[in-house]
N, C-alpha and C positions, 0 to 999 in steps of 0.2 A: 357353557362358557359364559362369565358372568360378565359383565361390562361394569368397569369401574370408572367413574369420573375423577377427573382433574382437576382441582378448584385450587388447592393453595399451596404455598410449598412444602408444607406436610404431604399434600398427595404427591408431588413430585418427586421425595425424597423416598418417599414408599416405590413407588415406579420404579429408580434408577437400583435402590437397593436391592428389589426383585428382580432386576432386570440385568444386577451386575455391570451397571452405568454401560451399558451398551458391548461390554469389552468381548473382544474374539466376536463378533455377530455383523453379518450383512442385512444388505435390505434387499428382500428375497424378491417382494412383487410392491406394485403402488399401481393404485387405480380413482381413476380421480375424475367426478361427475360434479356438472350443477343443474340446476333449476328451468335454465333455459331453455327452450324446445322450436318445432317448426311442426304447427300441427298438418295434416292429411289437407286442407285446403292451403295452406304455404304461409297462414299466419303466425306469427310468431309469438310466442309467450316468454319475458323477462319478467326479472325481480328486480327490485330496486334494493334490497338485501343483500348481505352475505352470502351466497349461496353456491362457492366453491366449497369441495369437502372432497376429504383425501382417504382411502383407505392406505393403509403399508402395515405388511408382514415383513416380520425382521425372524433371524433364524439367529440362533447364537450354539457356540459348542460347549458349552452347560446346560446340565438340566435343571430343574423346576424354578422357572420353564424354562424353556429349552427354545420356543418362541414365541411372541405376543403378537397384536395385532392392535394397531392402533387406530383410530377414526379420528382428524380432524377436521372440523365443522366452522364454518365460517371466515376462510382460510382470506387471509389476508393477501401473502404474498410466501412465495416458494423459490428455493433457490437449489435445483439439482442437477449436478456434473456427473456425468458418466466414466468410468476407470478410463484411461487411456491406454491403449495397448500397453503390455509388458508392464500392467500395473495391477496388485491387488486390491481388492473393494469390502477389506477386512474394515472393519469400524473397530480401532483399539479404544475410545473412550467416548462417549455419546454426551449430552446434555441436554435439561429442559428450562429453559427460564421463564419467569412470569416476569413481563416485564410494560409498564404502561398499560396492565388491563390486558395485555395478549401474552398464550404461551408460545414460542419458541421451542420446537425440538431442532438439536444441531447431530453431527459424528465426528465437531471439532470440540475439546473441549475448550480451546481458548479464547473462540469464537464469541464474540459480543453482538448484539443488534444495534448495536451504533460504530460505526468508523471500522467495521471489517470489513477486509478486501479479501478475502483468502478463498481458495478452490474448496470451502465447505458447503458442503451442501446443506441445508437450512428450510425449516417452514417456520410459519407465522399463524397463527389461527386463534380467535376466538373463543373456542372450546376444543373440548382433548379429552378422549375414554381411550380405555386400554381393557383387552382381555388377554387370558391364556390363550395361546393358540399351538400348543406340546404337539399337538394329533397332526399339523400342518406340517412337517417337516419333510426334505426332500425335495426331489427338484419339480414335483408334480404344480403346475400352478394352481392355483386356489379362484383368482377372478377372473379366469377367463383363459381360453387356448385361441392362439391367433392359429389361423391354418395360412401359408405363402401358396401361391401359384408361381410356378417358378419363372413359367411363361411372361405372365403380368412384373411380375419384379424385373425380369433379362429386356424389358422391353422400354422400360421407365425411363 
């Protein structure tokens, strides 16, 4: 699985074309680390950098591919809404824009980085690669399994 980057809108346009602008596909997983730490004596280690970066597997119901996996790097700001009951989390049309030096992936396509108010869900970042990820499909997660105690949860 080869990692392609995202520089211009030619690479975007290749993305959405492959990717079928997002249509019929959800966002299966997202997993999202930074730089920051607290080492074994309690001291802390920051960056003064960028250093939010997002992983997310999307599935869609076409194939090649069938789903990608995307890595944003120097993640600005994020904006994600979870379905609300009695609602589906189908993504009928996706978008990426290059905009002021940063890419934009959206699952609105009307959705702009300036003066939207809308329940789209949204990132912002720095940088942006994409791979195939066809073999990942399925409800199996890919970055991790949480295990519940159910004890711990009923007691919360």
């Amino acid at each position: 699985m080869k990692w392609i980057e995202v520089k211009d809108q030619n690479d975007i346009e290749y993305l959405l074309d492959t990717f079928g602008r997002f249509h019929d596909s959800c966002l299966k997983e997202m997993y999202l680390w930074t730089n920051h730490s607290v080492d074994e004596d309690l001291g802390m280690s920051v960056s003064a950098e960028l250093d939010t970066n997002i992983r997310i597997l999307f599935q869609r119901q076409f194939r090649n591919p069938s789903a990608i996996e995307m890595v944003f790097e120097g993640v600005t700001q994020m904006h994600i809404v979870p379905s609300p009951i009695n609602y589906d989390s189908i993504i009928y049309e996706g978008k990426i824009i290059l905009y002021r030096g940063l890419l934009y992936w959206t699952d609105d396509s009307d959705w702009k980085p300036y003066g939207s108010s809308s329940r789209a869900n949204w990132i912002s970042a720095s940088r942006l690669r994409w791979r195939d990820a066809s073999s990942w499909m399925g409800r199996k997660n890919r970055y991790g399994v949480m295990h519940q105690d159910n004890e711990t949860l009923a007691s919360d």
